[in-house]
N, C-alpha and C positions, 0 to 999 in steps of 0.2 A: 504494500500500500504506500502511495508517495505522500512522504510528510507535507503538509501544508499551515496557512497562517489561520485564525479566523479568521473569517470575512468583515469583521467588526474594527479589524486596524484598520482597512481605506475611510473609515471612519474619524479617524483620531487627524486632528488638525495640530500647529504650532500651537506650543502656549496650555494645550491639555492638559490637568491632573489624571493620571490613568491608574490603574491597578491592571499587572501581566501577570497571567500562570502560565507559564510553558513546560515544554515536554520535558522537560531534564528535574520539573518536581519544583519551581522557583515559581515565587508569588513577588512581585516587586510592585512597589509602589512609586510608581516616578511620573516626571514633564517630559513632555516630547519637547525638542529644544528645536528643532529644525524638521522640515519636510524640503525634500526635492525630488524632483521630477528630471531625469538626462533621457533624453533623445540618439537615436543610434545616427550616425554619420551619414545622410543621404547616398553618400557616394555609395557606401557597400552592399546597399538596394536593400536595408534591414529593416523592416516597418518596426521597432521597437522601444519600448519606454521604459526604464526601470524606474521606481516610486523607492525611497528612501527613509526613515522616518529614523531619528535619531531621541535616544531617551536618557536625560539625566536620573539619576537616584543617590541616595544617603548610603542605599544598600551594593551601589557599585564602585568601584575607585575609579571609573573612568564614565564616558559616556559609550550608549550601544548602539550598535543602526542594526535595522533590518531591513528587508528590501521582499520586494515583489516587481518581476519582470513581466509585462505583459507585451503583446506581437504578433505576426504574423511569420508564418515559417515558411522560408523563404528557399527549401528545401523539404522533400520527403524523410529525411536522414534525421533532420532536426529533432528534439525532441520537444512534444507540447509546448504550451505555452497556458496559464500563466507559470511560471519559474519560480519557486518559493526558496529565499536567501536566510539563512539561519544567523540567529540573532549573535552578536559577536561586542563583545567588551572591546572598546578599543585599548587595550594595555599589548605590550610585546608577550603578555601573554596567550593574548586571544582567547578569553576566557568564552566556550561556545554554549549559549542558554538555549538551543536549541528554536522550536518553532514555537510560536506565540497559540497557546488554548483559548484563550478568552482576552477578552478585555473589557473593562468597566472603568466607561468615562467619565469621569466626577465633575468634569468642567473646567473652565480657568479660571484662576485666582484673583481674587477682588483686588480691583486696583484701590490701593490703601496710601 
């Protein structure tokens, strides 16, 4: 069976309070700090978008992205699409929380 994300992270926008459980047994409580969107090179005739979403927490030493590729395959060979990217601590150690179970948007935080 191919791991995948919830459907519930294209959800989460900049600036979210969120709560993640994923596959590896981790419940985190964090901010999405960034969301982007890269486009593949027209040249290479790739119809493709990866979606990026990056999450601080108390409970990580660094900040994590996940990602989801979505596209058109631009070969039989290729494999599906959409592409599911395992959630990854940015430290040199690449600490891998594997794929996102759920998610629970609590909102963004009152501007004080």
């Amino acid at each position: 069976m191919e791991e995948r994300h919830s459907p519930d992270l294209r959800h989460v926008k900049e600036d979210d309070d969120v709560t993640l459980t994923t596959t590896t047994g981790d419940t985190l409580r964090a901010t999405c700090t960034n969301t982007d969107e890269m486009h593949a090179d027209p040249q290479s005739g790739e119809v493709v978008t990866t979606s990026v979403w990056t999450f601080k927490s108390p409970d990580l030493s660094s900040a994590a992205d996940v990602g989801i590729t979505d596209g058109l395959k631009s070969s039989p060979e290729q494999d599906d699409f959409p592409r599911y990217h395992e959630m990854y601590c940015d430290t040199s150690t690449q600490t891998n929380f594997g794929y996102i179970n759920s998610v629970e948007v609590h909102g963004r935080p009152s501007d004080e």
